[in-house]
C-alpha positions as CSV (number, residue, x, y, z in Angstrom):
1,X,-43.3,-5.9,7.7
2,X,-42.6,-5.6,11.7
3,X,-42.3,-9.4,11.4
4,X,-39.0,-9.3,9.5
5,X,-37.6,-5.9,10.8
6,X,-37.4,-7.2,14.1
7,X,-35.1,-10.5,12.8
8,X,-32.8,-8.1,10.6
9,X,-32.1,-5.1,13.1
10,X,-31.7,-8.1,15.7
11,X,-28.9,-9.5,13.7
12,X,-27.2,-6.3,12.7
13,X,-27.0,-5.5,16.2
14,X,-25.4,-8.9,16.8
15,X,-23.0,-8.0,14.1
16,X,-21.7,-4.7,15.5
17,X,-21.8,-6.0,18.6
18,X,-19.1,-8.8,16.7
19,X,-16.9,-6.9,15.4
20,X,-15.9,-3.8,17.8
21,X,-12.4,-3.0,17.2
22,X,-10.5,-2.1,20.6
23,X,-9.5,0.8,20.5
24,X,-6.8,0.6,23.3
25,X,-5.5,-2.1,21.0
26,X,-5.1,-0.7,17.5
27,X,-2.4,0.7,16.9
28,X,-0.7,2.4,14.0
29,X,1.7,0.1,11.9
30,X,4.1,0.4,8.7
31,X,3.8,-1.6,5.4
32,X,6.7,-3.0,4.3
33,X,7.8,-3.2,0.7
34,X,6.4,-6.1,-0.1
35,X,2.7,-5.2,1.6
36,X,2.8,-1.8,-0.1
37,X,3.3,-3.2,-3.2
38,X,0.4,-6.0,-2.7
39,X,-1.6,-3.5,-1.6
40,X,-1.1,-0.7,-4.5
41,X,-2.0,-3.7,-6.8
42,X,-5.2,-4.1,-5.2
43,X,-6.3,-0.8,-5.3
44,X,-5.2,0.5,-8.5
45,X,-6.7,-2.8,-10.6
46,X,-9.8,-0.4,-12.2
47,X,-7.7,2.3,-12.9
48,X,-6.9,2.5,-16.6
49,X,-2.9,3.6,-15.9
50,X,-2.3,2.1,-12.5
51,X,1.1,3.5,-13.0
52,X,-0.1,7.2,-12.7
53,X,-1.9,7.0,-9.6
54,X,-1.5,9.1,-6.6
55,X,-2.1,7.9,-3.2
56,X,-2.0,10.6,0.0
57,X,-3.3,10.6,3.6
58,X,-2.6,6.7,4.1
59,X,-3.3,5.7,7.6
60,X,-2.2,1.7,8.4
61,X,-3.2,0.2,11.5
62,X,-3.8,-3.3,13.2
63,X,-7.3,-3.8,14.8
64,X,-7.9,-6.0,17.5
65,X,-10.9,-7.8,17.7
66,X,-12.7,-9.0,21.3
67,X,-12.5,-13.0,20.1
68,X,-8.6,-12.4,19.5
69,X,-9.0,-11.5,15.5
70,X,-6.3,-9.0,14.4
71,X,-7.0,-7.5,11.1
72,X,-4.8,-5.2,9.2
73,X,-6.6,-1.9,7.8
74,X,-5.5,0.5,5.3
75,X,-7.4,4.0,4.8
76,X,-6.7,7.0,2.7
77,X,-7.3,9.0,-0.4
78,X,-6.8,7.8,-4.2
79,X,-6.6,9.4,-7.5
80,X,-6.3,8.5,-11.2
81,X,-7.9,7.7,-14.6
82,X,-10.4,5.5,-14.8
83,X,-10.9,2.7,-17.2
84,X,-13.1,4.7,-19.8
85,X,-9.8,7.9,-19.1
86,X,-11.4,10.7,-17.5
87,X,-9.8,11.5,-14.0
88,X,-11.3,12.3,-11.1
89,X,-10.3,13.9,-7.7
90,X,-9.1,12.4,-4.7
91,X,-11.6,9.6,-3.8
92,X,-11.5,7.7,0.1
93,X,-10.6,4.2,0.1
94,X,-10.3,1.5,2.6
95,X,-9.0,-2.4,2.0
96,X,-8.4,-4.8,5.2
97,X,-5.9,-7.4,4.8
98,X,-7.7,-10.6,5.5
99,X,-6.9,-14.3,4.6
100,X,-3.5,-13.4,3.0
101,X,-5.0,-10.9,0.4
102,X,-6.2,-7.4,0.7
103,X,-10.4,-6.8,0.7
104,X,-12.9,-4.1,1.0
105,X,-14.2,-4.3,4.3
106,X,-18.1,-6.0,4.4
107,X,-19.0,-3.9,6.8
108,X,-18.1,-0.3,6.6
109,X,-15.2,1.0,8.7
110,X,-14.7,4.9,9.0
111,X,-11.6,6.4,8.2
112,X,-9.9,7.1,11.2
């Protein structure tokens, strides 16, 4: 057991060590039309009526990486119908804008 702990909390140290977002860097940014609607797409694919979702709290920034990586974030709150119709409350979501296309994060990145 010790033999492969060691190996994996070794290279998940690496990792966070990898991707520490300045934070004197990051700063807040708007979506424009375009992004916003890119983005809503993305987000409201599992929802049975993506049209009658509500999004609030929406927090957009740029994160600056120490190798010179900027990545766009989105963070904030969802709510609608599910696939199978019942509706639940406001549920947290995050997506990073990454390659052209908007992802959920591999790594998990708080809500600012």
């Amino acid at each position: 057991m010790l033999k492969f702990s060691l190996p994996i909390a070794l290279a998940l140290a690496i990792v966070a060590g990898c991707t520490h977002v300045d934070p004197n860097k990051a700063r807040p940014v708007t979506l424009n039309r375009a992004e916003t609607k890119v983005l809503t797409k993305a987000v409201t694919h599992d929802f049975g009526n993506p049209k009658n979702v509500a999004f609030r709290n929406l927090r957009v920034r740029d994160n600056y990486y120490p190798d010179g990586t900027v990545i766009r974030s989105v963070c904030g709150e969802i709510k609608g119908q599910g696939i199978v119709g019942g509706e639940d409350g406001f549920l947290g979501f995050t997506r990073n804008f990454e390659n052209g296309r908007w992802v959920v994060p591999v790594i998990g990145q708080p809500c600012w």
